[in-house]
C-alpha positions as a Markdown table, in Angstrom:
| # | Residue | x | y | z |
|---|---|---|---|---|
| 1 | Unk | 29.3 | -72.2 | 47.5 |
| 2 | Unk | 28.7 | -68.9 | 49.4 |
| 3 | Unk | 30.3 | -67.5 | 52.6 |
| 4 | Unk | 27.5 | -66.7 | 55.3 |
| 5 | Unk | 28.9 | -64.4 | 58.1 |
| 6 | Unk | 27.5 | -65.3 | 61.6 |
| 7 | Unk | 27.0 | -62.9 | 64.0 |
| 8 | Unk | 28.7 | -63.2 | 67.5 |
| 9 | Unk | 25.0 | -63.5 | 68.6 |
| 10 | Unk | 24.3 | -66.8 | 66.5 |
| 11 | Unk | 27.7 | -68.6 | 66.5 |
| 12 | Unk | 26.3 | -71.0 | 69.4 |
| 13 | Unk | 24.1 | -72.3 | 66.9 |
| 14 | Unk | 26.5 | -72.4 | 63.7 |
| 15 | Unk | 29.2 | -74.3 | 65.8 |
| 16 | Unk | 31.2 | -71.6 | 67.0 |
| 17 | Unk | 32.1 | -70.8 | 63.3 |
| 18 | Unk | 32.4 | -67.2 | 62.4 |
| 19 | Unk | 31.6 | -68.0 | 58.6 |
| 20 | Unk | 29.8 | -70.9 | 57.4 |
| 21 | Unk | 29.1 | -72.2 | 53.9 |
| 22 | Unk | 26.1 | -72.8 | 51.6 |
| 23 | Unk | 24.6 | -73.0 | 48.2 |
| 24 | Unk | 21.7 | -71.5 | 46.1 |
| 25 | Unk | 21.4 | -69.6 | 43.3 |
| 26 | Unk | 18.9 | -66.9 | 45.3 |
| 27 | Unk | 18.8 | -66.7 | 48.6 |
| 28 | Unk | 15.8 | -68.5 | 49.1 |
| 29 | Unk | 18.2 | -71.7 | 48.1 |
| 30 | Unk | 21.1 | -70.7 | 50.1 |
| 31 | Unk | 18.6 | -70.2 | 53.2 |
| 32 | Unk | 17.2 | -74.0 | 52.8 |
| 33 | Unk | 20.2 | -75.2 | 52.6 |
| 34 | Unk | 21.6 | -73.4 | 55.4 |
| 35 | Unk | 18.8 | -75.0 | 57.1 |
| 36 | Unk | 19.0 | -78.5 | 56.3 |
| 37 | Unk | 23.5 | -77.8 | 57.3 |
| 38 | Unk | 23.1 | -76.6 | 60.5 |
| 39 | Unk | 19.2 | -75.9 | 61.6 |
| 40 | Unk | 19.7 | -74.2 | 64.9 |
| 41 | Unk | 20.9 | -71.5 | 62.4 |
| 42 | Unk | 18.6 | -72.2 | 59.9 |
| 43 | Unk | 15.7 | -71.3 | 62.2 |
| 44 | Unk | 17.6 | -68.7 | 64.2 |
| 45 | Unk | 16.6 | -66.4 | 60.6 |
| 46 | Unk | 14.2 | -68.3 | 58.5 |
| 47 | Unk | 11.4 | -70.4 | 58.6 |
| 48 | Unk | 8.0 | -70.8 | 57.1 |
| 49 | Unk | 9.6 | -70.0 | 53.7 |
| 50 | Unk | 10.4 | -66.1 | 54.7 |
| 51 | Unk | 13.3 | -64.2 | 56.6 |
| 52 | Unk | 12.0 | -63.4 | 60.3 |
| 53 | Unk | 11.5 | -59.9 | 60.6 |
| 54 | Unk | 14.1 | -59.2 | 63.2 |
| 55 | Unk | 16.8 | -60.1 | 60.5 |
| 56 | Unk | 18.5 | -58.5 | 58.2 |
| 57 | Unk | 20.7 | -60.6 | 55.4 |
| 58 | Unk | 22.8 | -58.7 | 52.8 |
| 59 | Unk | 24.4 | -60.4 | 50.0 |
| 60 | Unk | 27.2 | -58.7 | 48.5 |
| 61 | Unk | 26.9 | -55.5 | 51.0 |
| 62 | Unk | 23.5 | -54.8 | 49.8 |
| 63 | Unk | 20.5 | -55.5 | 52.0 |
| 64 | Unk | 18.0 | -58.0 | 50.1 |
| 65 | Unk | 15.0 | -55.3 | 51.1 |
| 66 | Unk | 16.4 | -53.3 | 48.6 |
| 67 | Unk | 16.5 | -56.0 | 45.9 |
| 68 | Unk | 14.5 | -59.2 | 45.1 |
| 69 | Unk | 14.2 | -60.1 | 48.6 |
| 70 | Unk | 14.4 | -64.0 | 48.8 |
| 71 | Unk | 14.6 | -64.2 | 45.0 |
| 72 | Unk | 17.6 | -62.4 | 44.8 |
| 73 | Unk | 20.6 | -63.8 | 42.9 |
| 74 | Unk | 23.6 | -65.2 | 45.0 |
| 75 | Unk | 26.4 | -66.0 | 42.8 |
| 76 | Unk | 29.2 | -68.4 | 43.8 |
| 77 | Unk | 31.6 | -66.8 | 45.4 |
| 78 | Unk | 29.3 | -64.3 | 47.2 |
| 79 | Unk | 29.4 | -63.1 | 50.5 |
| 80 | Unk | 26.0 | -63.1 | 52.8 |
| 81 | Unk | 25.5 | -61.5 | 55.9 |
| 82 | Unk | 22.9 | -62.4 | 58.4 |
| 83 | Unk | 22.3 | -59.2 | 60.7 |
| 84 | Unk | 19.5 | -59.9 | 63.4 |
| 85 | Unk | 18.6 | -56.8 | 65.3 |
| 86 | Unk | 19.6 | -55.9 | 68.4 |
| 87 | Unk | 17.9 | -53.9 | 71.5 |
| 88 | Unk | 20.4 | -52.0 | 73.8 |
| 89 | Unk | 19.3 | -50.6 | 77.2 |
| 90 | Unk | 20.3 | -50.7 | 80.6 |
| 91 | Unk | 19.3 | -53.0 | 83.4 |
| 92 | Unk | 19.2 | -51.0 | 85.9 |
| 93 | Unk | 15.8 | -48.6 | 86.1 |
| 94 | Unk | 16.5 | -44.7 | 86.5 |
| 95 | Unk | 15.8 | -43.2 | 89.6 |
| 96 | Unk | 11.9 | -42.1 | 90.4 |
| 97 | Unk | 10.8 | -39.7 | 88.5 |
| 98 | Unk | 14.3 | -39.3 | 86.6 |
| 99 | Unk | 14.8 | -40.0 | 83.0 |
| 100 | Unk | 17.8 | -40.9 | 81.7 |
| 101 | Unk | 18.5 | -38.2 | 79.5 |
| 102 | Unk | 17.9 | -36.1 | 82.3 |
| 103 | Unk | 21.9 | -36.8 | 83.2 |
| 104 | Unk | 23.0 | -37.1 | 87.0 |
| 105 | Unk | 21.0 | -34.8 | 89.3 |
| 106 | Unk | 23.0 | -31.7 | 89.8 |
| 107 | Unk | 25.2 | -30.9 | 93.7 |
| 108 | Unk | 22.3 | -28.6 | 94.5 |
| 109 | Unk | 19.6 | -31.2 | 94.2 |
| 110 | Unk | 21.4 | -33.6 | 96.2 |
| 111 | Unk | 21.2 | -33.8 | 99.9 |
| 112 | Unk | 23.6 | -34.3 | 102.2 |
């Protein structure tokens, strides 16, 4: 068995659970069987027999990209990271004709 980290963005679907477990000997394994333990997980990252885009999974600190992808080698004992990407941004719009690395409009340009 492996150790798969979950994200604070996925725990809803792993039960909560920071860490979860599962087998394989490559990834592609570990990922089925993820999905058949807990599929709201299972989907959340793979489906169609490939790792959705927006994902990133590391085993052993190194990102699978790097190595065979989903044929790379998970040993027992290994550790497996699931890392979907995340956009940041504000939700509140800058001010007309303001960007916001502009900054805060300088005393002179404000009226009083």
């Amino acid at each position: 068995m492996s150790v798969v980290r979950v994200p604070p963005v996925l725990r809803t679907e792993a039960g909560g659970a920071r860490e979860v477990e599962a087998s394989g000997a490559t990834l592609r394994e570990l990922l089925e069987d993820l999905s058949v333990r807990l599929p709201a997980l299972g989907s959340r990252v793979y489906a169609d027999g490939s790792i959705h885009s927006f994902v990133n999974v590391y085993v052993d600190g190194e990102d699978v990209r790097t190595r065979a992808g989903l044929d790379t080698p998970v040993r027992d004992g290994s550790t497996v990271i699931l890392l979907p990407a995340m956009a940041g941004g504000s939700l509140t719009p800058p001010a007309a004709g303001r960007s916001r690395a502009a900054g805060p409009p300088s005393a002179a340009a404000c009226p009083r």
